[in-house]
C-alpha positions as CSV (number, residue, x, y, z in Angstrom):
1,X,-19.6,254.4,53.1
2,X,-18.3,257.6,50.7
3,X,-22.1,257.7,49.2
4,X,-23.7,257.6,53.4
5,X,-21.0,259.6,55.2
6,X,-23.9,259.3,58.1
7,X,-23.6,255.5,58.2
8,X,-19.3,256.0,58.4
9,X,-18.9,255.6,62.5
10,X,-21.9,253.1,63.0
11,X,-20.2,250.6,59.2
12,X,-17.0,250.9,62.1
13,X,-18.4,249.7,65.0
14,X,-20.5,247.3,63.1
15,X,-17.5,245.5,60.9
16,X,-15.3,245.5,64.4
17,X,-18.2,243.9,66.4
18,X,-19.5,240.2,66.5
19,X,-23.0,240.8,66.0
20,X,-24.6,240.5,62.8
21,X,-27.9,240.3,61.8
22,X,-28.5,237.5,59.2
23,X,-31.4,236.3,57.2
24,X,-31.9,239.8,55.8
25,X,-35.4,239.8,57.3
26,X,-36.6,242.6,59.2
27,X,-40.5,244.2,59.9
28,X,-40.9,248.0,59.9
29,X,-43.1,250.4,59.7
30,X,-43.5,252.0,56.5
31,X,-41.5,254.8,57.4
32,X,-38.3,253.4,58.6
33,X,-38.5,251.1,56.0
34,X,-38.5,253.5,53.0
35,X,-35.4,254.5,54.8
36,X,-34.3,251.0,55.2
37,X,-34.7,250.5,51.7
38,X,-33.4,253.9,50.1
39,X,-29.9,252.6,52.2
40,X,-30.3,248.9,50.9
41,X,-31.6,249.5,47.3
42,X,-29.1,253.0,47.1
43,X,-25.9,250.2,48.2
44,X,-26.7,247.1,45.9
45,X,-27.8,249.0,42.9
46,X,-24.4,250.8,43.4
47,X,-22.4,247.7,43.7
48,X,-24.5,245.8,40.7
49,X,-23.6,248.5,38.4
50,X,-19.8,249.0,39.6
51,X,-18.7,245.5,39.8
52,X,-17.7,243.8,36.4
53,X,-18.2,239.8,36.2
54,X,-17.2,239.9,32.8
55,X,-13.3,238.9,34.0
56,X,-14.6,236.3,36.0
57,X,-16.8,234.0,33.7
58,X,-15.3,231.6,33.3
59,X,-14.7,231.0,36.9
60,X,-17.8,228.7,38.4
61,X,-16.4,229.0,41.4
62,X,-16.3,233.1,41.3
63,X,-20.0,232.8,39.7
64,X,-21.5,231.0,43.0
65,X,-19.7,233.6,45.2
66,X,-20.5,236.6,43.5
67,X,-24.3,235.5,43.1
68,X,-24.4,235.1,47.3
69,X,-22.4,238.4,47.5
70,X,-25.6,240.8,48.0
71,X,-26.3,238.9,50.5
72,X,-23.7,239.3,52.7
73,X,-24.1,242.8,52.1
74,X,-27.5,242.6,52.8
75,X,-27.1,241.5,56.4
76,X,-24.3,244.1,56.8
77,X,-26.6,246.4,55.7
78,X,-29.4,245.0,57.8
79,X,-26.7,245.4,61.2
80,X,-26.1,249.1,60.2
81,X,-29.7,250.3,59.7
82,X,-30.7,248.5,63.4
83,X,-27.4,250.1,64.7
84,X,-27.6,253.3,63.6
85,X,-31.4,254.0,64.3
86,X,-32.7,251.4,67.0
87,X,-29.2,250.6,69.3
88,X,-28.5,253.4,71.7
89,X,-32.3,255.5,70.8
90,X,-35.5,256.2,72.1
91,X,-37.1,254.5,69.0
92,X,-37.6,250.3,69.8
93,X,-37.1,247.8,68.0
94,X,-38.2,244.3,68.4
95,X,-35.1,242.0,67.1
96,X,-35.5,238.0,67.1
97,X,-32.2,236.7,68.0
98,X,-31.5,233.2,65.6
99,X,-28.3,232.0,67.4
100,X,-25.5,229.9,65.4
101,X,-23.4,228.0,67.0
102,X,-19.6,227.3,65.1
């Protein structure tokens, strides 16, 4: 979180915590979500143009994985944006819980 120094303590409690929020889908209004998506598009864009698959392609494997990588990201992403702004604030936030059960 060097580029969102902001984000630092909420990415912490986040990674150390068992709640994620998958499926990458979320309703805002259109402010928080130009904010939603200045974080989002700001982290993948960063991590498309850092991260080199030329080493890896010859690697199906390592193809699949990295292609379902943003993804993971995304709902990380996803958990820190409702963490930071809707967990713990006087703004609300309506979350629909989709329970998996390992």
């Amino acid at each position: 979180m060097d580029y969102y120094p902001e984000y630092s303590d909420v990415f912490n409690d986040v990674t150390n915590n068992c709640e994620l929020h998958t499926c990458n889908m979320i309703i805002l209004r259109k402010d928080w979500h130009d904010k939603y998506w200045l974080l989002m598009s700001g982290i993948l864009s960063r991590f498309n143009n850092d991260f080199s698959m030329n080493k890896m392609k010859d690697n199906t494997f390592f193809d699949k994985l990295y292609n379902r990588i943003p993804g993971y990201m995304a709902e990380l992403i996803t958990s820190i944006f409702i963490s930071k702004h809707f967990k713990n604030s006087s703004n609300s936030i309506k979350v629909a819980i989709n329970e998996v059960n390992y």
